[in-house]
Legacy VTK file of the C-alpha trace (Angstrom):
# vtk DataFile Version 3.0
C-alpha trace
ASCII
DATASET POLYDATA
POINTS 124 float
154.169 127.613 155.321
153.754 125.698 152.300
151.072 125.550 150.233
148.606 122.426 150.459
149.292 120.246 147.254
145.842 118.866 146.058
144.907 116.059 143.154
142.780 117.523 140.227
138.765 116.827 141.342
137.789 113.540 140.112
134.650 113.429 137.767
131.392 114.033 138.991
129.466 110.794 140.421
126.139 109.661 138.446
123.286 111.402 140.211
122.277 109.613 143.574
118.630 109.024 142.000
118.010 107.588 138.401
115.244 109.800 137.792
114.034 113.180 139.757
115.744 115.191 141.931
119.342 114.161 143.709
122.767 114.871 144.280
126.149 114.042 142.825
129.624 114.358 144.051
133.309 114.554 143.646
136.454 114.448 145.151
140.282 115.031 145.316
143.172 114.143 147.573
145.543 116.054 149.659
149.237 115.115 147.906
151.437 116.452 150.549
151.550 115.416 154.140
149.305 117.485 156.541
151.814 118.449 159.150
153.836 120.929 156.373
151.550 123.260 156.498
147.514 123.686 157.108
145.210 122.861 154.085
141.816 124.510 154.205
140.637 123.475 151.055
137.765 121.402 150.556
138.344 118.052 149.252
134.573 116.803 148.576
131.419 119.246 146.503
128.442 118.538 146.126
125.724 119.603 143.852
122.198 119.111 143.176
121.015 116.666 139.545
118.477 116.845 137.611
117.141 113.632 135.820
113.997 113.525 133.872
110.914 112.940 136.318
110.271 109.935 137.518
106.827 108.325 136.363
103.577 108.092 137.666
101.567 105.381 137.781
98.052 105.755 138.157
95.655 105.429 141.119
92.594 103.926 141.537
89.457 103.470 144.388
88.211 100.613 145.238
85.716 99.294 143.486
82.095 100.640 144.575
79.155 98.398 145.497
77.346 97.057 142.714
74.397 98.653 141.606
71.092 97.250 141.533
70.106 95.315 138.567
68.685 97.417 135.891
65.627 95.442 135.345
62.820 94.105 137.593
62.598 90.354 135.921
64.391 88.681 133.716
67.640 89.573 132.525
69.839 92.480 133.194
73.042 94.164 134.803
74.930 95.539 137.009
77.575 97.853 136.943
80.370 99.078 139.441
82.826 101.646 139.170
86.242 103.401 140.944
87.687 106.645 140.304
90.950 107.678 139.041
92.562 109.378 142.439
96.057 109.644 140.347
96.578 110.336 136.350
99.782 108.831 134.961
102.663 111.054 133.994
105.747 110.867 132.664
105.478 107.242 131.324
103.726 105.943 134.365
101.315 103.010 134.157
97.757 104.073 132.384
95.037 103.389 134.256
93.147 99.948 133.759
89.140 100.200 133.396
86.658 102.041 135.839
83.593 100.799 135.097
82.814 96.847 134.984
79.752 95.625 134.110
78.046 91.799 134.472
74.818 89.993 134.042
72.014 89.408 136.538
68.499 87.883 136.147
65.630 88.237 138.511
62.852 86.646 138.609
61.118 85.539 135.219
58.947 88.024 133.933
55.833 86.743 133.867
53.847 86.582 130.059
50.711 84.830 129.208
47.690 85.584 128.009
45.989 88.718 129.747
49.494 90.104 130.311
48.981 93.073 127.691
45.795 93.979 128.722
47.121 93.593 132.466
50.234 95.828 132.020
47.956 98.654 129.716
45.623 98.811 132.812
48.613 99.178 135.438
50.327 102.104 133.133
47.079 104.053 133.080
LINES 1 125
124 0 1 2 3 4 5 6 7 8 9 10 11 12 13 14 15 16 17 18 19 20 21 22 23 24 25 26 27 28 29 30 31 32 33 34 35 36 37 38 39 40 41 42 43 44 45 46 47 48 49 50 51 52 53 54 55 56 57 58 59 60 61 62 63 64 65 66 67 68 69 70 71 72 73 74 75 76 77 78 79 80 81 82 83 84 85 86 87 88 89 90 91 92 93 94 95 96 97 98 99 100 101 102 103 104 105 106 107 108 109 110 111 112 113 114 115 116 117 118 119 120 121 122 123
């Protein structure tokens, strides 16, 4: 029998991911004709890649409800927040703010005359 002739392996393909985890490939060719003599040889490998990891972005909740206003007349705020379900890594997007806050106003407070005396005898 004669020996299979085979083509030098060609250069490894670029990793099947561009960052992470994959696989890459090569190949070579049979040179003489199959019915001379049996080839057993593999013609394609594989092997695993290594790139650097991929990033991670970060993750957010939703928003919560907002909260009550912080006073009981005139003006105050509110605040809502969401949690950070996800840190980034490896470049990934940071995380945009958690806690938001805005402006509310209830009803005036009410001031006059009296209102000291009023507000003493309530607190006692």
């Amino acid at each position: 029998t004669i020996p299979c002739l085979l083509s030098p392996w060609s250069e490894w393909s670029d990793c099947s991911v561009t960052c992470g985890k994959g696989m890459r490939t090569r190949q070579r060719m049979l040179k003489s004709a199959a019915e001379l003599g049996d080839c057993n040889e593999e013609l394609e490998q594989m092997e695993k890649c290594m790139l650097p990891e991929c990033p991670i972005d970060c993750e957010l909740t939703e928003w919560s409800q907002w909260s009550e206003c912080n006073t009981s007349c005139g003006k105050g705020h509110m605040i809502r927040t969401r949690m950070i379900k996800t840190e980034p890594q490896f470049g990934g997007t940071a995380c945009p703010e958690t806690v938001q806050r805005t402006k509310c106003r209830v009803r005036k407070c009410l001031r006059g005359p009296g209102m000291e005396k009023r507000r003493w005898k309530e607190a006692r």
